[in-house]
N, C-alpha and C positions, 0 to 999 in steps of 0.2 A: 265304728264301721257304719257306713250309711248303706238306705234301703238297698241298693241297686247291687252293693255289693255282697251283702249275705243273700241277694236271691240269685247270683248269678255262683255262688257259692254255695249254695244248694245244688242247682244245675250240675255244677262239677261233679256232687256228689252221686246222684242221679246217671250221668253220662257213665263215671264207670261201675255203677251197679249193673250195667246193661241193658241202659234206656235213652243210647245214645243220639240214634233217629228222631226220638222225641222230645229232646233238649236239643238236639242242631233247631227244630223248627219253631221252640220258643224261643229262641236265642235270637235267630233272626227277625220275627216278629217282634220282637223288644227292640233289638237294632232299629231295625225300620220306621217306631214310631216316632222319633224326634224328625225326619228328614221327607220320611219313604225311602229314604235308602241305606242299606246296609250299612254301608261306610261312615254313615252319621250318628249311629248310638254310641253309649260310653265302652269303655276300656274293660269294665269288668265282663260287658256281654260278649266282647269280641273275644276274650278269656274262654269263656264256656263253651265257644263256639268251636274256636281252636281245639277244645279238647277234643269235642263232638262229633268234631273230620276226623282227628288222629283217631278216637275209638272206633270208628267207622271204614277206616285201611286208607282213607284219602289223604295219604301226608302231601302230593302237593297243592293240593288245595287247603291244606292247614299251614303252608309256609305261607301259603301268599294274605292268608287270613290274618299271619303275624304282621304284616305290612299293613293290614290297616288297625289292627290294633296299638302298633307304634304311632302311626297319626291319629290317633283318639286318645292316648296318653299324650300326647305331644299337644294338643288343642286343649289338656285338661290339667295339662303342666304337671304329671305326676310321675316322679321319679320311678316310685314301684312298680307301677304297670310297665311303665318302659321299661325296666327290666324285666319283670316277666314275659314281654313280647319278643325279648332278645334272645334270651334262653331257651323262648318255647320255640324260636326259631331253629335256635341252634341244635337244640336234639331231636328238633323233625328231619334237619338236615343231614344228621346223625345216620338217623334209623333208614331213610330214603336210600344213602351211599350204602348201607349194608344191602340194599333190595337191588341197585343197581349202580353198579360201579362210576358208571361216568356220572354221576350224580356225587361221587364218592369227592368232599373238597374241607379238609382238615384245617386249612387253614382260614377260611368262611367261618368253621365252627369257633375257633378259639377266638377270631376275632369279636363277634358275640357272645363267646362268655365274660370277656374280660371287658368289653364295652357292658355289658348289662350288672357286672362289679362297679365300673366306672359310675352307670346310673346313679345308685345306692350310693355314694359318695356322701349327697348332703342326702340328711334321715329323713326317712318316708314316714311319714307321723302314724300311721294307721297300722297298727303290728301283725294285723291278718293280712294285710298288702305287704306286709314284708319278711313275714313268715313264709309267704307263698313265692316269692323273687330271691328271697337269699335259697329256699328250698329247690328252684327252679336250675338257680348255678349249681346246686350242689350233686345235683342228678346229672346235667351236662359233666363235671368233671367228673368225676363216680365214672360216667359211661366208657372216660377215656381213660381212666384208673390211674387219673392227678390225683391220687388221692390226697397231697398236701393241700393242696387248693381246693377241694372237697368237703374236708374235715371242717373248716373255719366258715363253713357257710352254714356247713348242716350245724353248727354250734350255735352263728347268729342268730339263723330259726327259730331254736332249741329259748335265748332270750329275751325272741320277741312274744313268745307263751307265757314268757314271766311279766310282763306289762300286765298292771292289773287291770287294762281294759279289753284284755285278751279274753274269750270265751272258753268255759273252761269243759272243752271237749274231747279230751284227751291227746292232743297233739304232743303237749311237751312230750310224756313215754314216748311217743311216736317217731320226735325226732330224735334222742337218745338212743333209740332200738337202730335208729339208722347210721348212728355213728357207731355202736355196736358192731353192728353189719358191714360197715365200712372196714373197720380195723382189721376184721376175721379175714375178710376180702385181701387189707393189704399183708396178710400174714402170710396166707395161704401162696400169693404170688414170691413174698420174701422166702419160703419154705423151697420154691421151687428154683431159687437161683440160688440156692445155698447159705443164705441170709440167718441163721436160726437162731443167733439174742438176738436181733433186729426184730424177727418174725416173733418172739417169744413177748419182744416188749408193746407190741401191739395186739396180740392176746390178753394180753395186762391191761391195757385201755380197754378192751373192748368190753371186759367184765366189768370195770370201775362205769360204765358206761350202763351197762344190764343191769347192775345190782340198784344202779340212781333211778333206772326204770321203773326198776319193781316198782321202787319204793313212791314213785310219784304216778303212778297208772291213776289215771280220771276217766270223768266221762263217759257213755252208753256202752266204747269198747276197749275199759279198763279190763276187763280178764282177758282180754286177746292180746292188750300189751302186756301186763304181768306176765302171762305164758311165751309171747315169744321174746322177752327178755328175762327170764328165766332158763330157755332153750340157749339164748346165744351166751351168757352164762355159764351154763352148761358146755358149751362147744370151748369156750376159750380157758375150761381149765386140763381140758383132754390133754394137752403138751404140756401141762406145766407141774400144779402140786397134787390135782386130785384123776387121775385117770379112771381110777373104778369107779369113784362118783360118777364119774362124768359118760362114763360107758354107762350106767343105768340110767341116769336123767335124761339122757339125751331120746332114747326111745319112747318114755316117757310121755314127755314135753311132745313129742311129735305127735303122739295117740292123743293128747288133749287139744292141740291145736287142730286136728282134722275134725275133733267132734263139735267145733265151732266152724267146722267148712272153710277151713285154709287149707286145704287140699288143692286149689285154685292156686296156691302161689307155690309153685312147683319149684322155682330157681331158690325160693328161702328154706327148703326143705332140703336139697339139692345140697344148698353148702354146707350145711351141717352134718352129712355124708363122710365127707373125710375124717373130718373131725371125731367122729363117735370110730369109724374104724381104727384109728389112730389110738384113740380111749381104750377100744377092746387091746388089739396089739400091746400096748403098754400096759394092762391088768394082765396078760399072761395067757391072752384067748386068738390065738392068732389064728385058729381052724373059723372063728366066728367071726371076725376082721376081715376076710378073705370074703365070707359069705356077703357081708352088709357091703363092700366095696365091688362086689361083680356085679350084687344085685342094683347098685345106683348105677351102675355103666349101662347094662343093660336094659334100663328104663330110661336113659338120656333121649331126649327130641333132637332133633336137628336143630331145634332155635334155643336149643339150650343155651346157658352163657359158656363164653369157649372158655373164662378164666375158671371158673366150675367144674367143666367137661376135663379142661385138663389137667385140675388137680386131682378129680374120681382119676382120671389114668395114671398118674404117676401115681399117687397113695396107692394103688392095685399094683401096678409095676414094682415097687420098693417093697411089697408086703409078697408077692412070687420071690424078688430077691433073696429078701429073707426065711425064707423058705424052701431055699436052695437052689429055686430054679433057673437054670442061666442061659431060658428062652427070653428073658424079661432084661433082661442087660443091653440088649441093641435097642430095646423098645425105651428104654431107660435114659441111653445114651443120646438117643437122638430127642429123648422130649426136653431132655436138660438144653441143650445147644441152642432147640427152640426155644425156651422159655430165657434163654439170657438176650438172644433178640431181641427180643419181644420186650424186655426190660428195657436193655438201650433205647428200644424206638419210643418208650412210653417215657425216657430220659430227653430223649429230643423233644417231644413235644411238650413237656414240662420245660423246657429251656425258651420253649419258642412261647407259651405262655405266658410266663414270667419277663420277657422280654418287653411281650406286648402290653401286658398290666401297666411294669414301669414308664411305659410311653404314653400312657394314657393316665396314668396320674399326675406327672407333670405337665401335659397336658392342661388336665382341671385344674392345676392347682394353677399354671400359668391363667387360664381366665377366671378362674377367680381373685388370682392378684389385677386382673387388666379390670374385672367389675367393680373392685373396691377399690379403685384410683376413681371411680367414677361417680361415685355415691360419696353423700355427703354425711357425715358420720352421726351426727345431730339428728337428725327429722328422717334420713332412710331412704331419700328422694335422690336422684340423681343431682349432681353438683354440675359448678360449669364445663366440667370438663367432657361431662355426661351430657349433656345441654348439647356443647360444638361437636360432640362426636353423632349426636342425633340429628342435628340440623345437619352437616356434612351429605348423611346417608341419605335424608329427605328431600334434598337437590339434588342427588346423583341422580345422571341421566339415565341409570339402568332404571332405576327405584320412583323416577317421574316422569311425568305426560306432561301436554299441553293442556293448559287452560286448566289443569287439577288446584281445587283452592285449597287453602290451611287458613285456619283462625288460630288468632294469639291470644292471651290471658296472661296481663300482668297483675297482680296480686300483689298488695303494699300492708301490713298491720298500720291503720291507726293510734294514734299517740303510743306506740311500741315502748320508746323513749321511759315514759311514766309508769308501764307496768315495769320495768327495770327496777328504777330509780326507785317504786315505792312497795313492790314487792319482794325485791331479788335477782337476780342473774337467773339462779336454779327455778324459782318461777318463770323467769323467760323464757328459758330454754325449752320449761315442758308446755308453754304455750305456742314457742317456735314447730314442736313435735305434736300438738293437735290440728294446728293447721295445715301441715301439710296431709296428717294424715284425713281431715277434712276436704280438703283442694283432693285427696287420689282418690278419695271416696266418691266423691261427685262429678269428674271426666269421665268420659265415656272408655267403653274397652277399647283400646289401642292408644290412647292419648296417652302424652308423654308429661312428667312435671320434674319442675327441678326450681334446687334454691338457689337464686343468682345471690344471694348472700346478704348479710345482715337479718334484714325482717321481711325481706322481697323475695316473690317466688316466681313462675313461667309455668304458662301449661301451652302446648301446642295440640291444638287440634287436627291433623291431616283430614281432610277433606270435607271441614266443617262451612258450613256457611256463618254467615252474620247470624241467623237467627238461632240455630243450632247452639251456636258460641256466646251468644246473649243470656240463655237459658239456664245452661252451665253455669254460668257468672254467678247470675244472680240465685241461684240452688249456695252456690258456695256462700256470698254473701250471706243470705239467710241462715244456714247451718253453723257457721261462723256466730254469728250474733246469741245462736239460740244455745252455745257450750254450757252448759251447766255450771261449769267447774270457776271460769272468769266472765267477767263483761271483755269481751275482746269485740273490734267491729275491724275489717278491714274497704279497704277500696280496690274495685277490680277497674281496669283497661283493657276493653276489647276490640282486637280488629281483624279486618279478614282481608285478603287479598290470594292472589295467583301464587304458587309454591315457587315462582322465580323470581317474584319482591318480596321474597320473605326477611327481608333486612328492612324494608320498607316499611314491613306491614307491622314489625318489630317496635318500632318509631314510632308507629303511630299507637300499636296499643300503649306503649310507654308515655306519651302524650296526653290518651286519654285517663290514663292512670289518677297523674297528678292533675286533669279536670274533675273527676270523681273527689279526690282527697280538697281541693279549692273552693267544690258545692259543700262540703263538710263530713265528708266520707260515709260510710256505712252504706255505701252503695256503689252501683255501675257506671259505668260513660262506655261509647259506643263510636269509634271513629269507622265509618261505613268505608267501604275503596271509593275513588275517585272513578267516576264511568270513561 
C-alpha cells in the first residue's frame, strides 16, 4: 500500500469518527497539489473526499465527486479504485432516491454495481484497494437485499485480509461480523414470507460466520468484534438449538457493546430485537417477549431500516397472536401480503442484476479475447495485428489533424542469428523478452511498440519530432548494450514525418535501419523528412 493511500485512508477513518468538515479540506488541498485543481490529484484522495460530502448530507455533490474519481482511477489505470468510484456512486444514488423520489433510478444503481464487479475482473494487486471495492459492492447489494450477490463480495473482502501484506487491523472480524449480519438480515425477511428451513439455514451461516469472528478479532477494536460477533451468535441460535442461551446472551452482549459506545449503531442493535424476543418466546417467557418487542417498536426512528421496522412489527403481531389476541390478525394479514411483494420486487431486481453481470462478463471476456489476438505471446508487446489496428486508429480522421507529426523506430537485434545458434533458442527468446521490455521502458507515455517479428520491433511515436525520436533511439540503444545478463547491441532506424505519410515515414525508418546495421550496428541512423 503506498503513501497516498494509507493517508487518504486515515482520512476515511477520520471523516466518520466526526471530523468530516476537516478531511473534506485536506482532501482537497491534497487533490489540488499535483494540478491546482481538484480534479488532478490521485484516486485515493477523491475516495476520502467522496466520503466527506456523504458524512456531510451533500450526496449530490458526492455523486459528481464519483465522476472524477473514476477519471483518476482511469489516468492511473487502476481497477480498484474504479470500482470503488462505481459503487460509491451507486449507493449515493441509492440514499439520494430514498430523500427524493425523482432522483429515485434502480436501474443506474445496478448498473454500477455490476459494472464496478466487472472492474475487479482482472486482480487489483493492492488488497486494501480491494478490500475496500469488493466491500463497496457488498454494501450497494445489502442495500437492495441481493443478498446473493452480497454475500460473495463481503467474502472476497474477508480474503483480501488474508494477503499477508494486508495490515493487521482488525478487518477480517470485521468482514465476517458483516456476513453474519447479512444472513440474520436474510433470515429475518425469509421468516416473513414464510421461508422457515430456508430462513433457519441462514441462521446456520450466520453463526459459522460469529463463531470464525470470534475466533480471529485483531487489532485496536478486537473486543468490539469479538462482542458483536458473539451478539450475532447469539441472535442466530434464538430459532434453532439454544433459545434460553440465546435469550440471556443476547442482553448481555448488548450491555457490553454499549459500554464501548455502540449505542451509535442503533439499526445493529435493532436487529437483534427480534431475535432475543423470539429467544424469550421459545424459553417459555412470552409476558417478557412481549415486553422486549413493544419496547423496540417504540424506540423505532423514522430512518430506521424498514427490513428491521418490519420484522419488530410482525415478531409483536405474531407474539399478540399467540396470546390470543385477534386485534393482531389484520395487522398480521396485511404485513404478510406486503412482505411477499416486497420479496418478488427484490426477485425482479436480482433477475435484472444477474442479467446485467452476464452482459458484462461476456463483455470482458469478449475484449480480452480481441486484446490477446493482438499481443504477441513472446515479449507481451503488441504483434502486427496490434501494430495495423493502431496505425488504422492514428490515421482516422476523427483521431487526426493537419500537419500533426509521428516518428517511427525501427529496432533490428545485431547478429541475433549467433546468439541462437551459440546459446539457444530458450536464450533467445528471453533476450527477444528483454528488449522489448527495454524498447517499452524507454518510449515515452502514450508510444506504442510492437514486434513485427523474428528479431525486429516498431515503436511509433504520435506527435514526436526528429529530435524527440532520436533521443528515444539512442536511450534504447544504450540500455540495450549495457543488459547485464548478455552482450546484445541492436540498430535503430529513425524517421519522422506528417501522420498522413505515415507508410512513408515507415520506409524510411526501415531504410535507415539497415544504414545503422551497414555502419556496423550498435547504433542509430536518422532519415530526416524531405522539406
Amino acid at each position: 500500500m503506498d503513501d497516498v493511500t494509507l493517508r487518504a485512508l486515515r482520512l476515511l477513518e477520520e471523516a466518520q469518527s466526526g471530523r468530516a468538515a476537516q478531511v473534506l479540506a485536506t482532501a482537497e488541498s491534497a487533490l489540488r497539489e499535483p494540478t491546482g485543481e481538484i480534479r488532478g490529484g490521485p484516486a485515493a484522495m477523491h475516495f476520502a473526499r467522496v466520503v466527506a460530502l456523504t458524512r456531510l448530507g451533500d450526496l449530490r455533490a458526492a455523486i459528481d465527486a464519483t465522476d472524477l474519481m473514476l477519471a483518476a482511477a482511469e489516468r492511473e489505470g487502476s481497477v480498484g479504485w474504479r470500482s470503488c468510484a462505481l459503487s460509491l456512486r451507486a449507493t449515493r444514488r441509492l440514499r439520494l432516491g430514498d430523500q427524493d423520489i425523482a432522483e429515485y433510478d434502480i436501474e443506474a444503481v445496478l448498473r454500477d454495481l455490476t459494472s464496478a464487479e466487472t472492474a475487479l475482473l482482472p486482480d487489483e494487486p493492492d488488497p486494501v484497494i480491494a478490500g475496500n471495492a469488493h466491500t463497496g459492492i457488498a454494501i450497494g447489494y445489502a442495500q437492495l437485499r441481493l443478498y446473493e450477490l452480497a454475500a460473495p463480495q463481503f467474502q472476497a473482502a474477508y480474503e483480501a485480509t488474508c494477503r499477508a501484506s494486508y495490515p493487521d487491523n482488525g478487518n477480517r472480524a470485521m468482514w465476517l461480523c458483516n456476513l453474519a449480519e447479512l444472513n440474520l438480515l436474510w433470515a429475518l425477511e425469509l421468516y416473513q414470507v414464510g421461508q422457515v428451513a430456508e430462513a433457519e439455514k441462514h441462521t446456520t451461516a450466520a453463526e459459522e460466520y460469529a463463531v470464525r469472528a470470534v475466533a480471529e478479532a485483531s487489532g485496536p477494536k478486537a473486543e468490539v468484534w469479538r462482542l458483536s460477533a458473539l451478539l450475532y451468535a447469539a441472535c442466530a441460535r434464538a430459532d434453532r438449538q439454544d433459545p434460553a442461551g440465546a435469550a440471556a446472551d443476547i442482553p448481555r452482549y448488548v450491555t457490553r457493546l454499549q459500554a464501548h459506545g455502540m449505542e451509535q449503531r442503533q439499526q445493529e442493535l435493532l436487529l437483534c430485537r427480534p431475535f432475543h424476543a423470539v429467544a424469550l418466546s421459545r424459553s417459555g417467557r412470552p409476558d417478557e417477549a412481549l415486553r422486549v418487542i413493544e419496547d423496540a417498536v417504540t424506540h423505532l426512528s423514522p430512518d430506521s431500516d424498514w427490513l428491521v421496522s418490519a420484522a419488530l412489527h410482525r415478531t409483536h403481531a405474531v407474539l399478540l397472536a399467540n396470546n390470543g389476541s385477534s386485534d393482531a390478525l389484520p395487522g398480521l394479514t396485511y404485513g404478510d401480503a406486503l412482505a411477499e411483494l416486497l420479496w418478488r420486487q427484490r426477485h425482479r431486481w436480482l433477475h435484472a442484476a444477474v442479467t446485467m453481470q452476464s452482459y458484462d462478463v461476456l463483455r470482458w471476456q469478449h475484449e480480452q479475447a480481441e486484446q490477446a489476438a493482438q499481443v504477441d505471446p513472446l515479449t507481451g508487446v503488441a504483434n502486427r495485428r496490434g501494430l495495423d489496428n493502431f496505425l488504422r486508429n492514428l490515421t482516422a480522421p476523427a483521431t487526426s489533424s493537419d500537419g500533426e507529426s509521428v516518428a517511427v523506430l525501427i529496432v533490428d537485434l545485431d547478429q541475433f542469428k549467433h546468439i541462437n545458434d551459440s546459446l539457444g533458442h530458450a536464450t533467445g527468446d528471453d533476450v527477444l523478452r528483454a528488449v522489448a521490455q527495454v524498447l517499452t521502458t524507454n518510449v515515452r507515455k502514450g508510444d506504442f511498440v510492437a514486434r513485427l517479428g523474428g528479431d525486429e520491433f516498431v515503436a511509433i511515436l504520435p506527435g514526436a519530432d526528429s529530435v524527440a525520436a532520436e533521443q528515444v533511439a539512442q536511450r534504447t540503444v544504450t540500455a540495450v548494450a549495457d543488459m547485464p545478463a548478455w552482450r546484445v547491441q541492436v540498430s535503430v532506424g529513425v524517421a519522422s514525418g506528417s501522420v498522413y505519410a505515415l507508410g512513408e515515414t515507415l520506409a524510411h525508418a526501415d531504410g535507415a535501419m539497415y544504414a545503422a546495421k551497414r555502419a556496423g550496428g550498435n547504433r542509430t541512423s536518422c532519415r530526416h523528412p524531405t522539406p
